[in-house]
C-alpha positions as CSV (number, residue, x, y, z in Angstrom):
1,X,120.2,154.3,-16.1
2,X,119.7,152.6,-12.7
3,X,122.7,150.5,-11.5
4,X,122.4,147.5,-9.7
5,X,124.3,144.3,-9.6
6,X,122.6,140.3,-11.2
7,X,122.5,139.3,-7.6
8,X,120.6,142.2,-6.3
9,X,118.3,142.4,-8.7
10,X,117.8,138.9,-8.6
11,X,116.5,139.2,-4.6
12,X,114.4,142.4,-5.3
13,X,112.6,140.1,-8.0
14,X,112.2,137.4,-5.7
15,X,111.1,139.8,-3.1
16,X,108.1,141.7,-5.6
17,X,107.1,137.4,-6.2
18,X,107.0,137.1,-2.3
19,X,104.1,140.3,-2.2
20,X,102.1,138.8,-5.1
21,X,98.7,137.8,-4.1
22,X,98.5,134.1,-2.7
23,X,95.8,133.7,-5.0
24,X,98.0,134.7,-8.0
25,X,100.7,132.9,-7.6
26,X,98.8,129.5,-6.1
27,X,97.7,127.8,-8.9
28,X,101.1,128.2,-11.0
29,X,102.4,124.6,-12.1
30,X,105.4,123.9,-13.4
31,X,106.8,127.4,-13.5
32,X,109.8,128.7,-12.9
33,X,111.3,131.8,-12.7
34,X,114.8,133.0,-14.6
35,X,116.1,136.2,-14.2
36,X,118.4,137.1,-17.5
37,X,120.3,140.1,-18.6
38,X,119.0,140.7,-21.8
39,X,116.5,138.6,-24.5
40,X,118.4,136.4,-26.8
41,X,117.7,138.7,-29.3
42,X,119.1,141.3,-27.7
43,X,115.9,143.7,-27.8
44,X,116.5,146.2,-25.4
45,X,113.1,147.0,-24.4
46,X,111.9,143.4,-23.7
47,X,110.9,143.4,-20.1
48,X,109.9,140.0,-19.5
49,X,108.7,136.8,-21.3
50,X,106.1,134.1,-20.8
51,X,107.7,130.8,-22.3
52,X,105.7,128.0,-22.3
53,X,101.7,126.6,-22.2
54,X,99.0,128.9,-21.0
55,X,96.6,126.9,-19.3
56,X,94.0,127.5,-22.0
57,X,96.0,125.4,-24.0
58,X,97.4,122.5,-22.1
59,X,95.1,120.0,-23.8
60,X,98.3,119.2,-25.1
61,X,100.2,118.8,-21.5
62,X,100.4,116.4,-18.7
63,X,102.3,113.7,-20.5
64,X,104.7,114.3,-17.3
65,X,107.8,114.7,-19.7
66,X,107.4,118.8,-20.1
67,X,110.3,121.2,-19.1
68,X,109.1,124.0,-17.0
69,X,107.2,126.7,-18.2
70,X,109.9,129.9,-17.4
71,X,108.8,133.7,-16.5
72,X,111.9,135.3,-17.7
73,X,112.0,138.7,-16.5
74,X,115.2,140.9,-17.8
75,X,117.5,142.8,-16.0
76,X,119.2,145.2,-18.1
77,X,115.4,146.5,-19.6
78,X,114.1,147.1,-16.2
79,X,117.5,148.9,-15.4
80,X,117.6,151.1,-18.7
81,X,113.5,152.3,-18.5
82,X,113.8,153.1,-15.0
83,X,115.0,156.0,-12.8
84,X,115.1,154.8,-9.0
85,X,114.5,152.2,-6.7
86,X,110.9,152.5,-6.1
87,X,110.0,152.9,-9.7
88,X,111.9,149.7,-10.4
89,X,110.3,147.9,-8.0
90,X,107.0,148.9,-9.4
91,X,108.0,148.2,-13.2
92,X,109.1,144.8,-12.1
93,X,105.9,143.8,-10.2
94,X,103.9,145.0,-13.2
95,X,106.4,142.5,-15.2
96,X,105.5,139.5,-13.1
97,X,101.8,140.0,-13.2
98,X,101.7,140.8,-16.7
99,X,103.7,137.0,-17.1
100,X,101.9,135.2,-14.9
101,X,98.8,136.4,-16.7
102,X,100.2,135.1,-19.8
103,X,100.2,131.7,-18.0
104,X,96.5,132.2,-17.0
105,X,95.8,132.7,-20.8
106,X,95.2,136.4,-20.9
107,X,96.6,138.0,-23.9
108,X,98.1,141.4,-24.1
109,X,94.8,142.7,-25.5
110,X,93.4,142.1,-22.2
111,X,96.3,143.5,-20.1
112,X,95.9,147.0,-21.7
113,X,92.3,147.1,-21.1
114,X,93.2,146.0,-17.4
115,X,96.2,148.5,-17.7
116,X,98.8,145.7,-17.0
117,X,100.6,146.4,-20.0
């Protein structure tokens, strides 16, 4: 297991956000990013989660009253399923896209056939 401190992690997933495509990350509203240990329920292979209204479905949104939409993405997964530095990096990039995707409205169905899950 790779070892590596909340606060570091935290700026190496703020760093892999920074290198995301302009055009990806542009039309995001109302999202914010949380980076957790682990899921609530405690599964240990739970990478990241999309929590909130996927664009497809914000027919429903726009009252103005609506938390934030959060990409969690968890630390202690991407520690545990990953071996060094550059492989994290990698596994945490694929987490963002495959979350922000979610936003879009793309289900997981989609990301395997675009290999992004």
């Amino acid at each position: 297991m790779l070892e590596m401190d909340a606060d570091a992690f935290e700026q190496l997933v703020v760093d892999e956000l920074d290198a995301l495509p302009d055009d990806m990350v542009d039309g995001l509203d109302n999202v914010v990013f949380v980076v957790e240990d682990r899921p609530e329920d405690g599964d240990p292979d739970l990478l990241g989660l999309y929590d909130g209204w996927a664009l497809t479905e914000r027919d429903r949104y726009g009252t103005g009253a609506e938390l934030p939409d959060r990409i969690i993405v968890y630390r202690e997964a991407h520690l545990a399923q990953c071996a060094d530095l550059d492989e994290l990096r990698d596994e945490v990039h694929t987490t963002l896209v495959h979350e922000i995707a979610h936003f879009y409205g793309i289900d997981d169905d989609r990301l395997h056939e675009l290999g992004w899950a």
